[in-house]
FISEMI-272168 format. One line per field, with one value per atom (N, C-alpha, C): residue number from 1; residue in three letters; chain; atom name; x, y, z. Coordinates in Angstrom, 3 decimals. Layout:
% residues N
pos	[NUM, ...]
code	[ALA, ...]
unit	[A, ...]
site	[CA, ...]
x	[X, ...]
y	[Y, ...]
z	[Z, ...]
% end
This chain:
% residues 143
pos	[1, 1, 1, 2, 2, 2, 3, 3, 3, 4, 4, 4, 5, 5, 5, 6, 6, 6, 7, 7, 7, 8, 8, 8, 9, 9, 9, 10, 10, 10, 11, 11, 11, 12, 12, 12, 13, 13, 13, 14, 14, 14, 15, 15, 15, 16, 16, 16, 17, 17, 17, 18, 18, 18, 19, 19, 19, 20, 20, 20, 21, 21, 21, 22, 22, 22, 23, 23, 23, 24, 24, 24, 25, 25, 25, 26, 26, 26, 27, 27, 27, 28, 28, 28, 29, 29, 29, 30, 30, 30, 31, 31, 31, 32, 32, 32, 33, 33, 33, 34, 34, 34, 35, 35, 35, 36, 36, 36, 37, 37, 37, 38, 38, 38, 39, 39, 39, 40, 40, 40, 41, 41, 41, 42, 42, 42, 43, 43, 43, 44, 44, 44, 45, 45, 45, 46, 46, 46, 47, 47, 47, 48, 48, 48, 49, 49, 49, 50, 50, 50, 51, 51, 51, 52, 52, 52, 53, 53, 53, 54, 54, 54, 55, 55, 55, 56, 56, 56, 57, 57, 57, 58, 58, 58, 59, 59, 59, 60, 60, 60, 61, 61, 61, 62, 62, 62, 63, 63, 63, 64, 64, 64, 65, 65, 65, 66, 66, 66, 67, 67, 67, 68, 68, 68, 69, 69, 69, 70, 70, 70, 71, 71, 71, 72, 72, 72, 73, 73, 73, 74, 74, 74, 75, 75, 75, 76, 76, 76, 77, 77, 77, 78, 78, 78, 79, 79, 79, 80, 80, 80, 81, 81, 81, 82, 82, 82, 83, 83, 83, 84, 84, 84, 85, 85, 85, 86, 86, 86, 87, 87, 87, 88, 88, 88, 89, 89, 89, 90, 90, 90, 91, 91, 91, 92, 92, 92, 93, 93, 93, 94, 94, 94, 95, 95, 95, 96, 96, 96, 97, 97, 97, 98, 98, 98, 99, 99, 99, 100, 100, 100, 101, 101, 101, 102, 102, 102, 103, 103, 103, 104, 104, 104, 105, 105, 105, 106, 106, 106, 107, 107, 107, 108, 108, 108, 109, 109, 109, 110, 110, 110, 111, 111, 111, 112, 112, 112, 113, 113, 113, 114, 114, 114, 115, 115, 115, 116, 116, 116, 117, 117, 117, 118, 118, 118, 119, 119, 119, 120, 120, 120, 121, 121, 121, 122, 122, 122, 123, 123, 123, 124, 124, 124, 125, 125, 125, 126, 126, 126, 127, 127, 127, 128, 128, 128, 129, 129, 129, 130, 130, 130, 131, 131, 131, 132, 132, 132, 133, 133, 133, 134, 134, 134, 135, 135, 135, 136, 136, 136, 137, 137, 137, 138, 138, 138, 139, 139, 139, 140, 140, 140, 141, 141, 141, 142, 142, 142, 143, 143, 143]
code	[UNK, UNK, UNK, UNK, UNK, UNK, UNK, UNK, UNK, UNK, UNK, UNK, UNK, UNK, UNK, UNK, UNK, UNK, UNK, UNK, UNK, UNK, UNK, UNK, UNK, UNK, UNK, UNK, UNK, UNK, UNK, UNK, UNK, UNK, UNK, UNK, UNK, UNK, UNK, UNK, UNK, UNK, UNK, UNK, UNK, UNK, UNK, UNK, UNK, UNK, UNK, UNK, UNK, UNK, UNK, UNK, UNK, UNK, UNK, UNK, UNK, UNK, UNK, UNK, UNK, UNK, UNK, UNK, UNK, UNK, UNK, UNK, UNK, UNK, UNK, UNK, UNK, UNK, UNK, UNK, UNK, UNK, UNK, UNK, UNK, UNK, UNK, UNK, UNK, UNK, UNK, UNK, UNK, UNK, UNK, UNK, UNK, UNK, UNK, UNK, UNK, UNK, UNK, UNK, UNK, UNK, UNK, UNK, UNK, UNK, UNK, UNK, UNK, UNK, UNK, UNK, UNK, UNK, UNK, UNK, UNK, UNK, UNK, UNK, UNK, UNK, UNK, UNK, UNK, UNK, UNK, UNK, UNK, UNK, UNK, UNK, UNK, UNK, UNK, UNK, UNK, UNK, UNK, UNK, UNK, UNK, UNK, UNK, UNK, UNK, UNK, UNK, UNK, UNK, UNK, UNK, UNK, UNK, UNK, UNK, UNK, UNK, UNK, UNK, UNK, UNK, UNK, UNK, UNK, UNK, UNK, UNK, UNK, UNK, UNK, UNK, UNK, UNK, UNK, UNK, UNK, UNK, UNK, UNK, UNK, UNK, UNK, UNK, UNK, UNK, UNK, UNK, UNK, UNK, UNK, UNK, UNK, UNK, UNK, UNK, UNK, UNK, UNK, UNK, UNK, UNK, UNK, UNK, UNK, UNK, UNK, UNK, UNK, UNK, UNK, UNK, UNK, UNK, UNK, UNK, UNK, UNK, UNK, UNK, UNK, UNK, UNK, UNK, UNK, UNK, UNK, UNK, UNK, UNK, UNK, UNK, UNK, UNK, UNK, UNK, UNK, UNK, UNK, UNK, UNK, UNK, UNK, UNK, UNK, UNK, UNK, UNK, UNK, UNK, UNK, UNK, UNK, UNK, UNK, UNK, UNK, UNK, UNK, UNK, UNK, UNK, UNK, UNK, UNK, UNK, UNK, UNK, UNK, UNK, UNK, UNK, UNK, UNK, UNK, UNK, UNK, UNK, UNK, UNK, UNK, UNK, UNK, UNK, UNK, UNK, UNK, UNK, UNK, UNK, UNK, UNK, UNK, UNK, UNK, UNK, UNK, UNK, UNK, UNK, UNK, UNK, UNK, UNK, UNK, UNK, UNK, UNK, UNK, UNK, UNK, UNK, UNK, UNK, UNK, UNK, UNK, UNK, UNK, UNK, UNK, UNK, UNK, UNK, UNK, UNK, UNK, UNK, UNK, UNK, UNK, UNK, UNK, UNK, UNK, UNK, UNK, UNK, UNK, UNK, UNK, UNK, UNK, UNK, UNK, UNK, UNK, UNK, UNK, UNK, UNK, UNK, UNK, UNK, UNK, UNK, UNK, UNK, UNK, UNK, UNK, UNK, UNK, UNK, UNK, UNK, UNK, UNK, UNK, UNK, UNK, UNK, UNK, UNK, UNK, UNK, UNK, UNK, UNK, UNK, UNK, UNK, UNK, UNK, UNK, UNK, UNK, UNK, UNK, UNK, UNK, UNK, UNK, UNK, UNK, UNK, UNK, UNK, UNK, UNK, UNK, UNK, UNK, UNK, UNK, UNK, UNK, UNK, UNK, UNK, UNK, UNK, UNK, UNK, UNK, UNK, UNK, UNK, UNK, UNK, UNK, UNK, UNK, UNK, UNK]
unit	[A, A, A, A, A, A, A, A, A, A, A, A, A, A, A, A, A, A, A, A, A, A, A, A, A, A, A, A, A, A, A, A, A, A, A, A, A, A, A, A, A, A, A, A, A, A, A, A, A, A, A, A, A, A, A, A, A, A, A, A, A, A, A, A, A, A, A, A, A, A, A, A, A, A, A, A, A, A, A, A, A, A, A, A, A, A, A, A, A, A, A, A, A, A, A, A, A, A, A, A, A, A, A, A, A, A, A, A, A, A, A, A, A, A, A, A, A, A, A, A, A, A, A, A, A, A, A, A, A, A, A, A, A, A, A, A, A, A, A, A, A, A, A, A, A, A, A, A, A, A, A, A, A, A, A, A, A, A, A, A, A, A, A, A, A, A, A, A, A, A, A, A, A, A, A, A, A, A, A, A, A, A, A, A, A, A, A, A, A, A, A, A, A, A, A, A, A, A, A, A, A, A, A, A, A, A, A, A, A, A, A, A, A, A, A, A, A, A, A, A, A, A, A, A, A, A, A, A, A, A, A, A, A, A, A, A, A, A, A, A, A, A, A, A, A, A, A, A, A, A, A, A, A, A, A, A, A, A, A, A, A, A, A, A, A, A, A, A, A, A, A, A, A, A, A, A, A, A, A, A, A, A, A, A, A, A, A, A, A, A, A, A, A, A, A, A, A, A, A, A, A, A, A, A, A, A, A, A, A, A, A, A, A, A, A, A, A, A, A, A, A, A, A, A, A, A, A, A, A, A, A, A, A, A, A, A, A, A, A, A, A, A, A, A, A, A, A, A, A, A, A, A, A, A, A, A, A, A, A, A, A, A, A, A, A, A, A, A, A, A, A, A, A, A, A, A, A, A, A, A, A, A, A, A, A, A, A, A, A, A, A, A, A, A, A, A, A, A, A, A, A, A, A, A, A, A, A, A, A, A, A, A, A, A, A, A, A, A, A, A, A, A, A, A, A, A, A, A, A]
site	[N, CA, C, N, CA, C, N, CA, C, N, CA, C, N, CA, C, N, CA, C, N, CA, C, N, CA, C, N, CA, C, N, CA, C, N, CA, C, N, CA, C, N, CA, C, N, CA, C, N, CA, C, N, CA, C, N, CA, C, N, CA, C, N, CA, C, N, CA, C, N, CA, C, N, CA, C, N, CA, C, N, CA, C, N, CA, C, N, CA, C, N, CA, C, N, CA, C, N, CA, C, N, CA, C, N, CA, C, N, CA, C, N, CA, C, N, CA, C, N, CA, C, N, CA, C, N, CA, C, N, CA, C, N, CA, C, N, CA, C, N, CA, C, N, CA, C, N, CA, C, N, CA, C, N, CA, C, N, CA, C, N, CA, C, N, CA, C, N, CA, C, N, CA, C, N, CA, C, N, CA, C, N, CA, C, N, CA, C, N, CA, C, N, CA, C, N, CA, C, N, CA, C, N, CA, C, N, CA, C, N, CA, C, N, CA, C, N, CA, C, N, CA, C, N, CA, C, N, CA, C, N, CA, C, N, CA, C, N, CA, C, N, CA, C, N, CA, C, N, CA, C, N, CA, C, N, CA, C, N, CA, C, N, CA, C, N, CA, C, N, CA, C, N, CA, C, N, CA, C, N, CA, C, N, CA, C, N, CA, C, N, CA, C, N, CA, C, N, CA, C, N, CA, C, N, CA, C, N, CA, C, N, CA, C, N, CA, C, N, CA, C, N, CA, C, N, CA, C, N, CA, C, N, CA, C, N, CA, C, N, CA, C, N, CA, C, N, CA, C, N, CA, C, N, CA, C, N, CA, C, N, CA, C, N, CA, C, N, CA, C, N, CA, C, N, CA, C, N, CA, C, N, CA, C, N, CA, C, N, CA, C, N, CA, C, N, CA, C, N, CA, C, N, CA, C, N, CA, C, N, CA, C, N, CA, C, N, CA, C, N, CA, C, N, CA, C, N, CA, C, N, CA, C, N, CA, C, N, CA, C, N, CA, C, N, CA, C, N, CA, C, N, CA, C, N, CA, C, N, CA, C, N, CA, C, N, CA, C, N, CA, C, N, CA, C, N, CA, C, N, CA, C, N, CA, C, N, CA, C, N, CA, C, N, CA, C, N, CA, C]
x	[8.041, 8.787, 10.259, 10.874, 11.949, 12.143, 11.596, 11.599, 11.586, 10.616, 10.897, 12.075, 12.501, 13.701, 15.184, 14.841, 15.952, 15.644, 14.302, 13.719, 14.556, 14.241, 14.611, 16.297, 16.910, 18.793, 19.088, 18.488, 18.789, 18.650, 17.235, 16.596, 17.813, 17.989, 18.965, 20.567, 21.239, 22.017, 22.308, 21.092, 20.881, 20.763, 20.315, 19.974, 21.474, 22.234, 23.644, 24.005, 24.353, 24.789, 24.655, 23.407, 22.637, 22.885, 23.204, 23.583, 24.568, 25.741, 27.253, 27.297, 26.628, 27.075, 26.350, 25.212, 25.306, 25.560, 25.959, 27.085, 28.523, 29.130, 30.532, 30.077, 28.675, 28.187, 28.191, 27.592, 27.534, 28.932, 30.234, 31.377, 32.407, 31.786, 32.356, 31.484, 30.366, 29.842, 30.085, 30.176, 30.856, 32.088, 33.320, 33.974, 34.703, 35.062, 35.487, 36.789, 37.173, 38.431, 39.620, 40.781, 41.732, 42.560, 42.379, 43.557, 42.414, 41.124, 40.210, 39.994, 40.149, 40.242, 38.639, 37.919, 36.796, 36.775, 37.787, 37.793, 38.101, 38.568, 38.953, 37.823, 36.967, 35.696, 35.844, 36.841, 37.120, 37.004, 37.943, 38.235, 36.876, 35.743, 34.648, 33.840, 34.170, 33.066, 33.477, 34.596, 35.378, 34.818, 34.687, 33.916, 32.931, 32.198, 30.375, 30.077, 30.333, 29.972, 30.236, 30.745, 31.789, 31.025, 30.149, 29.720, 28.485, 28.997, 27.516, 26.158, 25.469, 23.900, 23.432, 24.178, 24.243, 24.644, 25.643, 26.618, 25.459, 24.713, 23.854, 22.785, 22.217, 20.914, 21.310, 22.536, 23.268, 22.683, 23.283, 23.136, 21.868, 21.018, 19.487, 18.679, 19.297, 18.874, 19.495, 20.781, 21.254, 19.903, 19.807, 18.615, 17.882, 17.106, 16.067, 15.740, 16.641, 17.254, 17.421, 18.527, 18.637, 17.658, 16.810, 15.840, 14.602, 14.630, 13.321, 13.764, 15.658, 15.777, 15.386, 15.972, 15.612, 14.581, 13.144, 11.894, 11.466, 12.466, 12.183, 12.617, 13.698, 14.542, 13.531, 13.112, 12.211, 11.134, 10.278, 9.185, 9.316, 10.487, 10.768, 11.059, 12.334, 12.337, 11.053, 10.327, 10.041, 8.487, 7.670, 6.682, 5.380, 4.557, 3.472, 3.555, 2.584, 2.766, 3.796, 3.782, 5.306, 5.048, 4.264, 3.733, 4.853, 4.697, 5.338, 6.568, 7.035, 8.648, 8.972, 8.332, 8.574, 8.683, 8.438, 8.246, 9.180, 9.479, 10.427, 11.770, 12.211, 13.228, 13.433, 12.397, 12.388, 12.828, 12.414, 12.655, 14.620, 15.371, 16.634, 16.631, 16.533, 17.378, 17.256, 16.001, 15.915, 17.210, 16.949, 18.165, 19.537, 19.906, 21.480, 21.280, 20.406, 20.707, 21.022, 19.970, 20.115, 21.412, 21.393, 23.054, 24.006, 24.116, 24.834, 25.230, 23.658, 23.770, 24.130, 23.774, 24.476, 25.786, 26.577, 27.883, 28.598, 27.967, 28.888, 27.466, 27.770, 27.067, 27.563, 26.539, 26.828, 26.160, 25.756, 23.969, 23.112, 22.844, 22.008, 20.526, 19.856, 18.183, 17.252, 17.405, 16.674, 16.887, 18.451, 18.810, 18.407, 18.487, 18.176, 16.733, 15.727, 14.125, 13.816, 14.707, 14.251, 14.699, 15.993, 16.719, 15.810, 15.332, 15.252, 13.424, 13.023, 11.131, 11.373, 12.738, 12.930, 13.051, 13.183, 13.545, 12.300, 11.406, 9.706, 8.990, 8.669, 8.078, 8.808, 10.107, 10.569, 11.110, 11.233, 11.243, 9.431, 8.427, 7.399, 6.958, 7.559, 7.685, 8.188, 8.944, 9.704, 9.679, 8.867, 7.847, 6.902, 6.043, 5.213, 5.332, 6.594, 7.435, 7.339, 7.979, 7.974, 7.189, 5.727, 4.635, 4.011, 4.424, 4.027, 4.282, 5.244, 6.400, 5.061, 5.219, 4.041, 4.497, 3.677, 3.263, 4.351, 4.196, 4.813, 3.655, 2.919, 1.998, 2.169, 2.944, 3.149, 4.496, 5.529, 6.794, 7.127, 8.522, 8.785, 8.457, 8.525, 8.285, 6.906, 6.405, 5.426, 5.924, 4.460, 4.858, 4.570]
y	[52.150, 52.373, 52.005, 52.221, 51.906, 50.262, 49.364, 48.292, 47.455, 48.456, 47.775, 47.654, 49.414, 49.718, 48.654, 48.495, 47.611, 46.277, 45.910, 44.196, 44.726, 45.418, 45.471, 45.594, 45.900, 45.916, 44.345, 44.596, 42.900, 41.621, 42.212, 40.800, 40.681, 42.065, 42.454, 42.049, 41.885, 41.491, 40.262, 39.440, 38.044, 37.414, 37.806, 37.735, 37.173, 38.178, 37.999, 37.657, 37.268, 36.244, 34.556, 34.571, 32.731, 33.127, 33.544, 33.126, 33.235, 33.970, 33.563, 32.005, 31.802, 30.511, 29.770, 28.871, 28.496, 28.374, 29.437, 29.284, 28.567, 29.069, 28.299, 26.927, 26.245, 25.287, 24.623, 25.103, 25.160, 24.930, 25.543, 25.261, 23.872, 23.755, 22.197, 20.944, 21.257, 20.469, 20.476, 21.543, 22.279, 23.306, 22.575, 23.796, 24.291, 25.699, 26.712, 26.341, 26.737, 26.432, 26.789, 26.157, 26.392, 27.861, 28.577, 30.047, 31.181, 30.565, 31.741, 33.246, 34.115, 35.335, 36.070, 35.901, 36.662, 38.128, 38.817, 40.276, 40.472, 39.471, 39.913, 39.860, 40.488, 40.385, 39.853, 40.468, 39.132, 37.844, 37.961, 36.502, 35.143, 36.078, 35.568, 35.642, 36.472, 36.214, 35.722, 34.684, 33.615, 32.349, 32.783, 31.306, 30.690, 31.978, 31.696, 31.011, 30.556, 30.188, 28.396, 28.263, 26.908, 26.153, 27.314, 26.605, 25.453, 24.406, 23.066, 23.891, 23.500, 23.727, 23.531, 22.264, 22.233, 22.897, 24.085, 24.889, 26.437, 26.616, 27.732, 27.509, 26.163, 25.750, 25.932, 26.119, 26.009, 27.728, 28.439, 29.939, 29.916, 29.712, 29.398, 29.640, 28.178, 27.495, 28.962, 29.244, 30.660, 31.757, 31.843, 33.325, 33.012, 32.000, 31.464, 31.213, 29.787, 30.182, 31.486, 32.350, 33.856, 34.699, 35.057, 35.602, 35.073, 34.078, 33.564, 33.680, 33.646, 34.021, 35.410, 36.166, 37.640, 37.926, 37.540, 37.527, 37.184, 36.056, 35.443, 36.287, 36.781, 38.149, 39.290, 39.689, 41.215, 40.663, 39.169, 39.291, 39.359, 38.500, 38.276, 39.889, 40.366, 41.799, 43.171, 42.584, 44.266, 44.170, 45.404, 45.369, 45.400, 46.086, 46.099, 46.719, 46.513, 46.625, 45.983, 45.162, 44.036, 43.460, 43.660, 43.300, 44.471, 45.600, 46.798, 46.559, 46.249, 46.255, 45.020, 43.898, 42.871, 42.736, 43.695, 44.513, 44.953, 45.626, 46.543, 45.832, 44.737, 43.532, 43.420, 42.728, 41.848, 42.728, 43.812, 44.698, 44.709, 45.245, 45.342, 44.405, 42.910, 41.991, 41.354, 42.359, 42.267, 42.802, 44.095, 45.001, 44.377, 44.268, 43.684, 42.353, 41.799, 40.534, 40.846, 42.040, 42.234, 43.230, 43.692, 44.357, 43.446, 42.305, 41.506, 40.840, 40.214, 39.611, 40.633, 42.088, 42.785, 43.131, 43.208, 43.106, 42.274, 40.701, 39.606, 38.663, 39.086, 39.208, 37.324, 36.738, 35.223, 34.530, 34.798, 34.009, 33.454, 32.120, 31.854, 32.114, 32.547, 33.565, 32.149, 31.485, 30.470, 31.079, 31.112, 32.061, 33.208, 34.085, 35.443, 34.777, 34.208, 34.412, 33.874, 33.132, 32.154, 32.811, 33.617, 34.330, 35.408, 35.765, 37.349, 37.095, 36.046, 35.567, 35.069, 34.829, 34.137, 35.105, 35.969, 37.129, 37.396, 38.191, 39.160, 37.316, 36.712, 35.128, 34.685, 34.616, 33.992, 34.534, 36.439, 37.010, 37.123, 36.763, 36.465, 35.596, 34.572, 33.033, 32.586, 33.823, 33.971, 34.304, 35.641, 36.303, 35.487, 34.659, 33.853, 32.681, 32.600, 31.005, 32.317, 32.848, 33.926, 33.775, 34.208, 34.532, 33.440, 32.053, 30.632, 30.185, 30.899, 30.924, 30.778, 30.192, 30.556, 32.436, 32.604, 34.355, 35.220, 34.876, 35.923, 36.300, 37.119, 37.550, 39.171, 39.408, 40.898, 41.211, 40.039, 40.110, 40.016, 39.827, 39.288, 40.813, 41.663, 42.920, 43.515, 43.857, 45.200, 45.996, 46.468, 47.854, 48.838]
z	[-91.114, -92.342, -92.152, -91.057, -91.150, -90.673, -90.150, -90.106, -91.716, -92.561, -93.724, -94.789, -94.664, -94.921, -94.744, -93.306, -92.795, -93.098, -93.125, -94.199, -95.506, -96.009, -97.656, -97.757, -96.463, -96.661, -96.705, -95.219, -95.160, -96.242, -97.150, -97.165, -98.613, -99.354, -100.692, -100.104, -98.745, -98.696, -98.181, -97.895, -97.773, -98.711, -99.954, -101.261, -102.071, -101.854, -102.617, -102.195, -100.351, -99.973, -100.415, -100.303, -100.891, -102.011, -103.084, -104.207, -104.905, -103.944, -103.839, -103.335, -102.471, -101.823, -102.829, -103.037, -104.290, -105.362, -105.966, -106.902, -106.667, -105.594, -105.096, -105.268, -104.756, -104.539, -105.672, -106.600, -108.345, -108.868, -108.243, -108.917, -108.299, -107.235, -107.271, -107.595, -108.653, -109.279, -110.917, -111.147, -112.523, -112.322, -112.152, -111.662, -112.997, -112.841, -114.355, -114.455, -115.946, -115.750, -114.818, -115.086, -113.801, -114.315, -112.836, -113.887, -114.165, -114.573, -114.804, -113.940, -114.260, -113.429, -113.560, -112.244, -112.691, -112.430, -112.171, -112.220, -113.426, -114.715, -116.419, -116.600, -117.124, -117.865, -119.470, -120.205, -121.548, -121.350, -120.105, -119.883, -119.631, -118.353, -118.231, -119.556, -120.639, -121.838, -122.332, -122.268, -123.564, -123.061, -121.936, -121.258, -121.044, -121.225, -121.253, -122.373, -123.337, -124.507, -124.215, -123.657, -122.972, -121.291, -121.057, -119.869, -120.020, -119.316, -119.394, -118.631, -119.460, -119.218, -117.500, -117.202, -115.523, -114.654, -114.958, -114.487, -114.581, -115.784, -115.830, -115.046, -114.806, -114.132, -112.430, -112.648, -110.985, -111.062, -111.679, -111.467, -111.634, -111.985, -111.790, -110.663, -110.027, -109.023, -107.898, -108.414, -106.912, -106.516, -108.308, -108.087, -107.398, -108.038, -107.204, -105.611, -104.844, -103.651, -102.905, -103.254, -103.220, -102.907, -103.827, -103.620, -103.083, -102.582, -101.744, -100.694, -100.076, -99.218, -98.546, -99.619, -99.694, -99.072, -99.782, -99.088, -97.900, -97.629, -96.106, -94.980, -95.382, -94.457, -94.134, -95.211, -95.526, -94.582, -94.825, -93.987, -92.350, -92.432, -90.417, -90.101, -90.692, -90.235, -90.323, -91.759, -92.051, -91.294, -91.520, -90.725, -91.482, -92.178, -92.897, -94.161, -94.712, -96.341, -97.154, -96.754, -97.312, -98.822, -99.447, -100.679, -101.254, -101.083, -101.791, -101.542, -100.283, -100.318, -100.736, -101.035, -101.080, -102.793, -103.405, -104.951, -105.419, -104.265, -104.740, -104.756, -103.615, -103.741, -104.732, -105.142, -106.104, -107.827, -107.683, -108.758, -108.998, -107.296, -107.321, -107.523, -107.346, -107.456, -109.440, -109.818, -111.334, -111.813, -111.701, -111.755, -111.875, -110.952, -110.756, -111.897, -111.607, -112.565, -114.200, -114.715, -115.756, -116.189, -115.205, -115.211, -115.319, -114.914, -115.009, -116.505, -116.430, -117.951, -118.920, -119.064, -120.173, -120.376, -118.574, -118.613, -119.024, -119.067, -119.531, -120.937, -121.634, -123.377, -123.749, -124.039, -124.195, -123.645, -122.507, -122.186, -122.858, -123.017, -124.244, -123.508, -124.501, -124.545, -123.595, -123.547, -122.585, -121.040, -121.091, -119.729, -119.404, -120.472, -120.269, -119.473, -119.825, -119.777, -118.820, -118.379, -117.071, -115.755, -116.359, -114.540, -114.652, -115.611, -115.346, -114.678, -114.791, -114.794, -113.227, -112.663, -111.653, -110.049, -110.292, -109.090, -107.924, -109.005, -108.470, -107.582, -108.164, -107.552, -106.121, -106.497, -105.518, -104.520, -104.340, -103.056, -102.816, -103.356, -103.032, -102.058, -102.787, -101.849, -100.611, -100.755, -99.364, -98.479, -98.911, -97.927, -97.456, -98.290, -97.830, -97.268, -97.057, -95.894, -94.634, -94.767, -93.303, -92.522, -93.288, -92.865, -92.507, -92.738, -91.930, -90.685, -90.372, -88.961, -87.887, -86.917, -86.324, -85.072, -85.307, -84.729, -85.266, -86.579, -87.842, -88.569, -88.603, -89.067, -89.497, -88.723, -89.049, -88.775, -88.285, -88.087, -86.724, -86.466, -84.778, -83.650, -84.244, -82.771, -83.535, -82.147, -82.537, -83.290, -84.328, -84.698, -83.606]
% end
């Protein structure tokens, strides 16, 4: 239990890691305007309305990334029953997302449906790259 515990810190703070970094990645392909302050939250909702479709597909592409990383973390670290914790990831990383999108209101509904459909799958997927590793089957140490 606690191997999974510590899969599920890790895999949730590997998670926001890869999709900070893709995003940064995302902004020197679409970068925001100059001056923009993202601790103003007005400021970020004057802008959402203004962002290219390539720039949202970037934040997309983070979750996605992100949370398959997520999964990949949880499987190398955690130990059995990884379906459940690998659930439960995927649930926080729902969470925060939709916390997100309600904090900053302007998301067009294509977005809403695609980030929020994008989380539970792809710490799935991730788990299931893990588990390809060769003699990852149940993770790198004995239980």
């Amino acid at each position: 239990m606690a191997r999974n515990f510590l899969g599920l810190l890790a895999g949730l703070l590997s998670s926001f890691f890869v999709i900070m970094l893709v995003e940064m990645i995302g902004h020197a392909f679409y970068p925001p305007p100059e001056g923009i302050d993202y601790a103003d939250l007005d400021t970020v909702k004057e802008y959402l309305p203004e962002i290219p479709i390539g720039a949202l597909l970037f934040v997309i592409l983070a979750y996605f990334i992100g949370s398959m990383a997520g999964g990949f973390v949880l499987g190398i670290i955690g130990g059995k029953n990884l379906g459940v914790w690998a659930t439960v990831l995927g649930k926080l990383l729902l969470l925060a997302g939709l916390i997100n999108l309600i904090r900053l209101p302007g998301h067009p509904i294509w977005f809403w449906i695609i980030s929020l459909l994008v989380y539970i799958p792809s710490v799935f997927l991730g788990l299931r790259l893990s588990k390809s590793l060769p003699n990852n089957t149940e993770g790198p140490m004995p239980n």
